[in-house]
N, C-alpha and C positions, 0 to 999 in steps of 0.2 A: 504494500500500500504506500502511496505518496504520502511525504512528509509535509502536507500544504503550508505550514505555520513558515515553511522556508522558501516561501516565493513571492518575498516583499523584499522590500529595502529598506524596510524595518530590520528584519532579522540578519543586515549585513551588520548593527550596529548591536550584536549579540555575537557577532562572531570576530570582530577586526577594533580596535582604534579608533575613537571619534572621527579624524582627520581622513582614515583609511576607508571607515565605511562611507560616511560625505563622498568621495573621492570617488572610488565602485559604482556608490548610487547613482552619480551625474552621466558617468557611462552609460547605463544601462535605460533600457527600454524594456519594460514586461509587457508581453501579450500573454493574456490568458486564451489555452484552448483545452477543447474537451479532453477528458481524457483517453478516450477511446474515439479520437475524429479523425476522421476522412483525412484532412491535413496530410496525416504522419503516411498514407498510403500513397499521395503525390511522391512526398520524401522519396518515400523506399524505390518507387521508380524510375526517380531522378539517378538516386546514388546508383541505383541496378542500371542504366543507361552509361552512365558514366564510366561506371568498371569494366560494360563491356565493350565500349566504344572507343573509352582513353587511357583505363588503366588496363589492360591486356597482357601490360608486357611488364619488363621490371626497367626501372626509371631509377637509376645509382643518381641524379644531381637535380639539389633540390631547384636552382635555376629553372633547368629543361623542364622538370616537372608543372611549375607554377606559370610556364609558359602554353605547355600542352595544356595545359586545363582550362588557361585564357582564351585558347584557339576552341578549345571544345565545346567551353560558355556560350563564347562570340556565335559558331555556329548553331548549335541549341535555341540561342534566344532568336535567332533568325529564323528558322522553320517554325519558330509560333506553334511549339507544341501542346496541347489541350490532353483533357482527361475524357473522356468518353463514358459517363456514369450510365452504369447498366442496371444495379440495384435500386428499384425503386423504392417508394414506401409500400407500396403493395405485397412485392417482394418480397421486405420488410415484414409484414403483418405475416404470410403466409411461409415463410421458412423459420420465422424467428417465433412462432407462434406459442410454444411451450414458454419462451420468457414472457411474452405476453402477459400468460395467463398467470405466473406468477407473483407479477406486479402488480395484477388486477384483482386477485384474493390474499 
């Protein structure tokens, strides 16, 4: 289970130095997302694309490495790739239906 009480920037200032957690906080940007969302499934596609596309091979310099990957972004964000949602809420109601029912008694 998630530890929620640790996704503030409040709780940098239980873990660092006044000056250190101030410092952390100004950095940061929190987005809250579901625990279980759709989100993290783009992710895994991404990085799954990535490893097969750019990381393939073994890459000894971290240079060439950070250059391939600029090259593999670069083209990535150019072909405007989408998600193609196939799961509906229908879907939904009717494969996921035993949880349904347990939320609802």
């Amino acid at each position: 289970m998630d530890n929620l009480n640790t996704h503030t920037k409040a709780s940098l200032y239980q873990a660092f130095p006044a000056a250190g957690a101030a410092a952390l906080a100004n950095r940061l940007e929190i987005h809250y997302t579901p625990k279980h969302g759709s989100w993290l499934n783009i992710a895994e596609i991404e990085l799954n694309a990535m490893t097969h596309q750019c990381l393939d091979r073994r890459i000894d310099d971290i240079d060439i490495l950070r250059r391939e990957l600029s090259i593999w972004e670069s083209e990535r964000n150019e072909k405007c790739k989408s998600v193609d949602w196939q799961f509906t809420a229908e879907d939904a109601r009717i494969r996921l239906r035993s949880l349904y029912l347990k939320i609802i008694f």
